[in-house]
C-alpha positions in Angstrom: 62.8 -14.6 -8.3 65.9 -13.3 -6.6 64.6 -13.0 -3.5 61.1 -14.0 -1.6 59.1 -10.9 -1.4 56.9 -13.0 1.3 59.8 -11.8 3.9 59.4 -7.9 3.3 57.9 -6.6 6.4 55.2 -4.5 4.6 53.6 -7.6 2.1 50.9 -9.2 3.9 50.3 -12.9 4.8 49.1 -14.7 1.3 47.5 -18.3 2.1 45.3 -20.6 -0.7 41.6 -21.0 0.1 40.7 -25.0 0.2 37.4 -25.4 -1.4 35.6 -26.4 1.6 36.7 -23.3 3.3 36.3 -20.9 -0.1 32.5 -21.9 0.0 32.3 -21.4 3.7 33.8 -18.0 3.0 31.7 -16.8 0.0 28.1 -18.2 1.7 29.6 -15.9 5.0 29.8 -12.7 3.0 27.0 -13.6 0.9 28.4 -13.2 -2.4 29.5 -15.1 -6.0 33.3 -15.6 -6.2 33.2 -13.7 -9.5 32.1 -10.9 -6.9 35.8 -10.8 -5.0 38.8 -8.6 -6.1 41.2 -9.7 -8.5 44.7 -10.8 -8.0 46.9 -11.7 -11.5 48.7 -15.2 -11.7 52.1 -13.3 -12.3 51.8 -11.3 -9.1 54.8 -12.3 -7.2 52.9 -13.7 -4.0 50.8 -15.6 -6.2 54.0 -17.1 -7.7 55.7 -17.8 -4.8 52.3 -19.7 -3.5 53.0 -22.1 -7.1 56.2 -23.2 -5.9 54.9 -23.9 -2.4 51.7 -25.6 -3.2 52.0 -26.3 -7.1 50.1 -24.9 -9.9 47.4 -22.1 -9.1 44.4 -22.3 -11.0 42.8 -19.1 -11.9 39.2 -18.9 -10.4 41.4 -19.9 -6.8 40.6 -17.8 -4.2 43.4 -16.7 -2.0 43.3 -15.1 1.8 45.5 -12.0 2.5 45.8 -11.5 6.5 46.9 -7.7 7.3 48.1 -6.3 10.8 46.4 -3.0 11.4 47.9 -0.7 14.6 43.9 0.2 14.2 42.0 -2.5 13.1 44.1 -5.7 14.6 43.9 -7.8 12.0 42.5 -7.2 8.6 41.4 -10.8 6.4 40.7 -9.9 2.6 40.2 -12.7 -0.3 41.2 -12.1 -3.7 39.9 -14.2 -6.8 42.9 -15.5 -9.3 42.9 -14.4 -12.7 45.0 -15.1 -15.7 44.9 -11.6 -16.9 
């Protein structure tokens, strides 16, 4: 990557789910993981997670934190997938 699309001002916070925590989260909203929106190992936040922490699994989940002018702060998790 040429540069670290992290640092634009409009891509959102991207942060791995532990899987203490990713339990915590799924028994909160009450749900399977398999129930949680898809994000693709080749997107480029997902990649730049890899050479943080190492490999990414698919079937990790991942936490995106949005600032809102409305809403504050928006939390939203995402489910890795291959394809």
């Amino acid at each position: 990557m040429k540069f670290n699309v992290m640092e634009h001002r409009l891509v959102p916070e991207h942060h791995l789910v532990s899987d203490k925590e990713e339990d915590k989260i799924l028994k909160g909203l009450n749900i399977h993981k398999d129930q949680l929106p898809k994000i693709r190992r080749q997107d480029p936040c997902v990649q730049l997670l890899e050479r943080k922490h190492g490999p990414v699994e698919e079937g990790r989940v991942v936490k995106i934190v949005r600032l809102s002018e409305t809403a504050g702060v928006s939390v939203a998790y995402r489910l890795v997938v291959g394809r």
